[in-house]
C-alpha positions in Angstrom: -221.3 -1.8 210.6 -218.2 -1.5 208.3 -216.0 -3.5 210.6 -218.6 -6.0 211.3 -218.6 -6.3 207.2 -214.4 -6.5 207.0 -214.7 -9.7 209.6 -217.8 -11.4 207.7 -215.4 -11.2 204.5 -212.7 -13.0 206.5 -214.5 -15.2 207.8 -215.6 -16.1 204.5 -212.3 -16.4 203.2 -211.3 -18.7 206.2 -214.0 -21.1 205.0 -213.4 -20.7 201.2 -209.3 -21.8 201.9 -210.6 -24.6 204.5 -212.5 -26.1 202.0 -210.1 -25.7 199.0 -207.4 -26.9 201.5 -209.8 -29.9 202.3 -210.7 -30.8 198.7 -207.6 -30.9 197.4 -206.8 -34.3 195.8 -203.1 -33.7 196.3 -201.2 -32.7 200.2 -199.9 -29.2 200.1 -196.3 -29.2 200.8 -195.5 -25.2 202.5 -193.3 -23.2 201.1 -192.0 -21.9 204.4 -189.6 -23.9 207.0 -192.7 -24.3 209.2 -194.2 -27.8 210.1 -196.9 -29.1 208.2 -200.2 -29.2 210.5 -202.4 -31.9 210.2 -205.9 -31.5 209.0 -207.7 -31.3 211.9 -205.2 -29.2 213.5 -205.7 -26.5 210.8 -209.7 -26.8 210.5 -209.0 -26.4 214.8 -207.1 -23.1 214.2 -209.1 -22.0 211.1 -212.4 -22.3 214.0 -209.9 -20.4 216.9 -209.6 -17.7 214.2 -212.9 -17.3 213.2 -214.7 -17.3 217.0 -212.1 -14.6 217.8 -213.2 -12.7 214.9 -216.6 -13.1 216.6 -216.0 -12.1 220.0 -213.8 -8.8 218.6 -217.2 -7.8 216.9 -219.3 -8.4 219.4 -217.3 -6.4 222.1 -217.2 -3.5 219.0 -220.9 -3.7 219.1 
């Protein structure tokens, strides 16, 4: 149960910085060389993330 805990939490996080990224009144400029994703491509890889997070938990299971 204490892993299924540890990706519940990041999950959670994953959400909270989706929705403080969303809200945000001004566009976040990165601090690294990398290219800025659109929106929608972030919320896509935020959602990749969090249904492999998934699946690893319920192979663990």
């Amino acid at each position: 149960m204490g892993g299924s805990t540890g990706m519940t939490i990041e999950i959670r996080e994953l959400v909270i910085e989706a929705r403080v990224v969303s809200e945000s009144p001004a566009p976040c400029h990165p601090t690294t060389t990398l290219p800025m994703l659109s929106e929608q491509e972030w919320v896509e890889q935020v959602a990749r993330r969090a249904l492999e997070l998934l699946n690893e938990q319920r192979e663990q299971l």
